[in-house]
N, C-alpha and C positions, 0 to 999 in steps of 0.2 A: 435451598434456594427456591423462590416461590414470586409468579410476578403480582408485582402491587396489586392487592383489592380493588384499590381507587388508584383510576391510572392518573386524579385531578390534579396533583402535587408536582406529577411530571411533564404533563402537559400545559401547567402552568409556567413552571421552570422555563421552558421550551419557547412557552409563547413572550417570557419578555427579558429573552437575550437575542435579539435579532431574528424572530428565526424567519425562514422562507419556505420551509418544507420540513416534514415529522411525519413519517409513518411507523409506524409495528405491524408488524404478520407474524404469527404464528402457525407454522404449516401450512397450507394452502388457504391460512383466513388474514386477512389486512383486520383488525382489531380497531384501531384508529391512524387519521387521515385527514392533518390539516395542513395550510399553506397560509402565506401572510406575507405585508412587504410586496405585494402586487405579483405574487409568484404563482402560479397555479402546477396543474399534473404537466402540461408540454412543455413549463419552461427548463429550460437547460443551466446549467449550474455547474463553473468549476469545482474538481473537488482539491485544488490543489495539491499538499501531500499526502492526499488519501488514493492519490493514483502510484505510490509505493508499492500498495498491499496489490498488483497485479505480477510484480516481479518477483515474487517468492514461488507462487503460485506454479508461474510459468519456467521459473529453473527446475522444479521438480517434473514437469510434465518434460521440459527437453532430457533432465535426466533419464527418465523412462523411456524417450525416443534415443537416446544414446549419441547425442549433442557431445555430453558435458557429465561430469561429475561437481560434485559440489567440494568436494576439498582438493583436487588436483591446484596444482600452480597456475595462477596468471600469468606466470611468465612464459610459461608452455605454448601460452595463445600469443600472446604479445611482447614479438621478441626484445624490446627496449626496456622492459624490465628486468630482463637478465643480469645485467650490470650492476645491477640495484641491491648490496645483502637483506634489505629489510622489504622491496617489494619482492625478490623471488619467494618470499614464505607466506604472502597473500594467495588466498584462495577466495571462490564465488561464495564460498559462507561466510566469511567474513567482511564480504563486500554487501551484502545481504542482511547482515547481523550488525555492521555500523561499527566492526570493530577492526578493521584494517588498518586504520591507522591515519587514517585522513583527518586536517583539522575542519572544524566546522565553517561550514560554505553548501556555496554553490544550489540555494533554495530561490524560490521564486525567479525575479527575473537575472538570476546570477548563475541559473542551473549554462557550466560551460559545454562548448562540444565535445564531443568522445576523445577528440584531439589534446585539447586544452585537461580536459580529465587525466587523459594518459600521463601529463607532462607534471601533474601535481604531485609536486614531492608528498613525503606521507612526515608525518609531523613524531608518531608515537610509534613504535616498536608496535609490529602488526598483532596483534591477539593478547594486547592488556588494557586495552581501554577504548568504552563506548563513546562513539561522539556524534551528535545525531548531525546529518549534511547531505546534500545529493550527489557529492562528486564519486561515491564510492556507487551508487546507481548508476551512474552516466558509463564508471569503469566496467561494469558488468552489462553494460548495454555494447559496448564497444567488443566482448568478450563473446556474445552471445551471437554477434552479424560477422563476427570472424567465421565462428561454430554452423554458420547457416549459408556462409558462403552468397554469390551472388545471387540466388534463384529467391529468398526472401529477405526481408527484415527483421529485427524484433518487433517492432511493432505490428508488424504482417504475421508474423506467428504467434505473438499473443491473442490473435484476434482469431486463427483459424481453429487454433487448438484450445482457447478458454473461453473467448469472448459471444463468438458465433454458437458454440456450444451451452452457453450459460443463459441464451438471449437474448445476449445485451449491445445496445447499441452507443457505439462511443459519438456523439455528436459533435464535439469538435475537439482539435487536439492540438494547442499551441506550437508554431515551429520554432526552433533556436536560427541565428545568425547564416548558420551556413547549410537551414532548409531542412534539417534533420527532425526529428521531434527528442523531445527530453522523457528520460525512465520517470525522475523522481517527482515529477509533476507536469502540469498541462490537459490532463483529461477532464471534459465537460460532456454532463448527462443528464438526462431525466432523472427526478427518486425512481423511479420507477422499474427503471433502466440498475441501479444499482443495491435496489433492493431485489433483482433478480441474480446480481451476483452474488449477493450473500446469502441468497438461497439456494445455489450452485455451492458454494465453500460449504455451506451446512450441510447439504447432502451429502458430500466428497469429504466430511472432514477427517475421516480414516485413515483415508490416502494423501490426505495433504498434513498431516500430525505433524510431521519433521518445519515447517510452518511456523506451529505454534508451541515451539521447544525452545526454552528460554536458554540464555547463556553465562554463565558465570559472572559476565562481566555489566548485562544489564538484566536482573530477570523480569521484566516487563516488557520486555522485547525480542522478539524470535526472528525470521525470515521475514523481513519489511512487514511486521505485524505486530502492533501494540499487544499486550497480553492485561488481562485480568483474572480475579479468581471464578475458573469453569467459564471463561467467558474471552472473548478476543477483538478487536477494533480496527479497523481503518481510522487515521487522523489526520484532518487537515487543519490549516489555521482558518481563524474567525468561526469557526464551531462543526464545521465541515466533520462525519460521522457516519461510522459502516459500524454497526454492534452488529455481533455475531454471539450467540447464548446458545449453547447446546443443550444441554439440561432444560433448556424453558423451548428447546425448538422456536426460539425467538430471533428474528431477527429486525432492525431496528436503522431506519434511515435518517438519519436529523442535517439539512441545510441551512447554512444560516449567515449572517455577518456580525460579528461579537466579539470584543476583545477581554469580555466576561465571564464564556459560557466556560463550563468546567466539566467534563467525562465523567468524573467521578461524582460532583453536585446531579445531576439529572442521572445516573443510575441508582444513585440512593434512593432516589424516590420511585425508579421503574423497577426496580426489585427490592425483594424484601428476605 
């Protein structure tokens, strides 16, 4: 694995599927650094459901603080599951891995509140089948403010223990109906701002490995993280992108509005 000679093919790619923002850095060097569509470095940018890839992160860090385990029961936290034979056998990795059992929902503006989450029956038998959706995000955000009790939020603890440490600034954060914020989407940033967290995952990607560990049931996908070969993503729709390449110590911002642009089309050309 070796990054393109000529970065022209992919920065071409880049420039005419909407884009708004494309950086690459490799280690402490930005490599290249455009914008378009009237976006510059301050402008702020949802990344839609590339604000996934903060809740994987942050399970294993409250693991570490001794929150939570990642395969205990959610029913353990949330006693209305109890009742449930097919939710007592859900666990936070599976809520995290898209494989609990929820049918597909609850993205964009349909992401429900932790309440409305709770009450979603699950469609498939917990641990046989992928189904990509935010409601099993919203479950594990509900799971996580049990774990943290009244003194913070998730979202207040993403932010002391990954965000604030990373450098990164969340510039704004859409609220749901009843004033909460949503796990599986909502977050708005600078590239700048989130080409600092991908340089945080790549420093930390040791301790964050369990992340990027695929599962039986999709392997291109780990702990709210797309996966590739030696390589790993944030993904949002219309072309929304967090490349993470460890091997190239590359890391790779792309903003955009596209109903074209394709992950795989624009890494052909940035590596080789």
């Amino acid at each position: 694995m070796t990054l393109a000679r000529d970065l022209t093919p992919a920065l071409h790619y880049a420039r005419t599927h909407g884009l708004h923002a494309l950086i690459l850095a490799r280690g402490d060097d930005v490599i290249a650094e455009e914008f378009g569509d009237g976006f510059d470095a301050e402008s702020v940018h949802p990344l839609y459901s590339g604000t996934k890839s903060f809740w994987g992160v942050t399970a294993l860090y409250a693991r570490a603080d001794g929150l939570l385990t990642l395969d205990e029961s959610v029913a353990d936290t949330i006693e209305s599951w109890r009742a449930d034979a097919w939710k007592r056998r859900v666990t936070p990795r599976m809520l995290l891995t898209l494989t609990a059992g929820f049918g597909f929902g609850g993205l964009g503006a349909s992401v429900p509140t932790d309440d409305r989450a709770i009450e979603t029956p699950l469609r498939d038998e917990p641990g046989t089948r992928f189904t990509y959706g935010g409601i099993p995000l919203q479950v594990f955000g509900a799971v996580l403010a049990r774990k943290l009790g009244a003194k913070t939020t998730p979202h207040d603890y993403l932010r002391e223990r990954v965000l604030d440490p990373a450098g990164v600034t969340v510039s704004r954060w859409r609220s749901l109906g009843d004033g909460t914020l949503p796990l599986p989407t909502g977050a708005s940033m600078r590239a700048r701002d989130w080409l600092a967290y991908g340089r945080f995952i790549l420093a930390r990607r040791h301790e964050l490995d369990e992340c990027f560990e695929a599962t039986p049931l999709n392997p291109r996908y780990g702990l709210a993280w797309w996966l590739g070969t030696d390589l790993f993503y944030a993904s949002g729709s219309a072309g929304q992108a967090l490349y993470v390449v460890p091997p190239l110590a590359l890391v790779a911002v792309h903003f955009a509005k596209s109903s074209s642009y394709r992950h795989e089309a624009f890494l052909k050309r940035l590596i080789a």
